[in-house]
C-alpha atoms as one frame of an Amber mdcrd trajectory, in Angstrom:
protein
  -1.979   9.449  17.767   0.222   6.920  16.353   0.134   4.703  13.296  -0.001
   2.061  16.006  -3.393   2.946  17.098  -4.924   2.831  13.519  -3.055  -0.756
  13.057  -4.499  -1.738  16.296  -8.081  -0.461  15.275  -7.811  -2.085  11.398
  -6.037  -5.199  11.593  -2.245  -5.789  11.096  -3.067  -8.122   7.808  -1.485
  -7.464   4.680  -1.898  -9.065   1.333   1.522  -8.876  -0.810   3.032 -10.346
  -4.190   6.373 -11.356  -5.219   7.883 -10.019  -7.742   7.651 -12.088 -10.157
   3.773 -12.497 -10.174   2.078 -11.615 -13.611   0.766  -8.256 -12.767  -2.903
 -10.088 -14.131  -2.049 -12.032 -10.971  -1.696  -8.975  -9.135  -5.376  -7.618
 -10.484  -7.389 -10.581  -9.590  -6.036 -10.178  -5.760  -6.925  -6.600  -5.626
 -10.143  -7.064  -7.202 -10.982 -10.397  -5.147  -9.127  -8.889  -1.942 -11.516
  -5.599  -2.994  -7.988  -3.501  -2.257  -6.178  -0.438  -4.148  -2.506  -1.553
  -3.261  -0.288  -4.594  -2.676   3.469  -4.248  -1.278   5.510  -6.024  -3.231
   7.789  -8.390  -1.848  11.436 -10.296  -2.942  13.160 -12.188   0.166  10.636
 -11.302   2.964  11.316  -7.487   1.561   9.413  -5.293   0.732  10.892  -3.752
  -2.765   7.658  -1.619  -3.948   4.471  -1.467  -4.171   1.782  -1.979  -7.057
  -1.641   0.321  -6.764  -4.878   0.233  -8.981  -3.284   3.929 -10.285   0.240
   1.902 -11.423  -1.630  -0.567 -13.321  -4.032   1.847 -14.994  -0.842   4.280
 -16.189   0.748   0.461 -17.590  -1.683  -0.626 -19.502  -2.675   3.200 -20.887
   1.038   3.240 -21.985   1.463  -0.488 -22.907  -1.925  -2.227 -23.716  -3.235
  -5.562 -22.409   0.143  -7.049 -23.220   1.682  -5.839 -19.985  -0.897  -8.163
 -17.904   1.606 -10.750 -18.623   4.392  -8.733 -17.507   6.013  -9.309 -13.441
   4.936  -7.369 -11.164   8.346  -6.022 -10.406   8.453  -4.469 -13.625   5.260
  -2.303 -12.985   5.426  -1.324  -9.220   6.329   1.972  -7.776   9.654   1.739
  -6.179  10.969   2.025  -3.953   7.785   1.688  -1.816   7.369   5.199   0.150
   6.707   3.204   4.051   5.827   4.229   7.474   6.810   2.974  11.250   4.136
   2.182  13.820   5.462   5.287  15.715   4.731   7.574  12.653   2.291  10.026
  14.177  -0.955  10.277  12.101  -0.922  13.876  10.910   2.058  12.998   9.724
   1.448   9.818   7.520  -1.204  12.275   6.303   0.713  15.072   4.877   3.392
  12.467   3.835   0.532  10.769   1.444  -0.668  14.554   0.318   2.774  15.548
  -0.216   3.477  12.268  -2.429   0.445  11.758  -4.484  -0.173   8.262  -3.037
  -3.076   6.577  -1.204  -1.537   3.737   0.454   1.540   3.203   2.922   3.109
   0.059   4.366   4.469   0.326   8.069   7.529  -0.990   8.495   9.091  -2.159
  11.212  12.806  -2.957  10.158  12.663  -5.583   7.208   9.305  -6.744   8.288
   6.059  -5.236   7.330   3.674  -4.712   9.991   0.477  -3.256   7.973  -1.011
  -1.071   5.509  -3.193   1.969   5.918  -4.664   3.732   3.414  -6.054   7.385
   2.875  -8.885   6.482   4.143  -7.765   4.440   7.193  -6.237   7.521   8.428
  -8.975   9.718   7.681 -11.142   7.815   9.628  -9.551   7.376  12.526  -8.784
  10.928  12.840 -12.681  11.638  12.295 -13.492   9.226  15.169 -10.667  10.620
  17.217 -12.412  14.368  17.443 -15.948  12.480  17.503 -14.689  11.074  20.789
 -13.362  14.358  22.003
């Protein structure tokens, strides 16, 4: 059970921002995209990634100010990523072990897809259903 098969279940799409996108940019695509992370991107790279838990922790520290602030200078980085051949137990203790919800797969420079906490979750549920 491969990252692969939850990609191939979910959807390879993946909403990302550049760098230099106000990180109020950044909010109104997670809350219109109805997501909890974006990879961040500079050069067709991915150089981070911003989550609903970064922007929170900004703007407890630095106020409403920091809405007007780039992206780059909020996101986690560098962004903690995934291949398609990661198996899924693994992706799963990698997200326990870091404290994070979302990883990008990665397939050299080129990001292949996102799954979150819950992506993973689910398709292991549905896995042992089918068993």
């Amino acid at each position: 059970m491969t990252i692969a098969a939850v990609l191939q279940g979910k959807g390879s799409r993946v909403e990302t921002v550049p760098t230099d996108a106000s990180l109020f940019d950044a909010v109104r695509r997670l809350g219109e995209k109805r997501i909890g992370a974006l990879p961040v991107v500079e050069g067709g790279r991915i150089v981070g990634i911003v989550s609903e838990r970064d922007v929170i922790y900004c703007l407890r520290e630095h106020g409403r100010s920091a809405l007007d602030w780039p992206v780059g200078q909020v996101m986690s980085s560098p962004a903690i990523t995934v291949d398609s051949q990661t198996d899924v137990l693994d992706a799963l203790a990698l997200i326990t072990e870091q404290r994070i919800r979302h990883l990008p797969v990665v397939e050299g420079a080129q990001i292949r897809g996102i799954v979150s906490i819950g992506d993973l979750v689910k398709y292991r549920i549905d896995k042992i259903e089918a068993d």
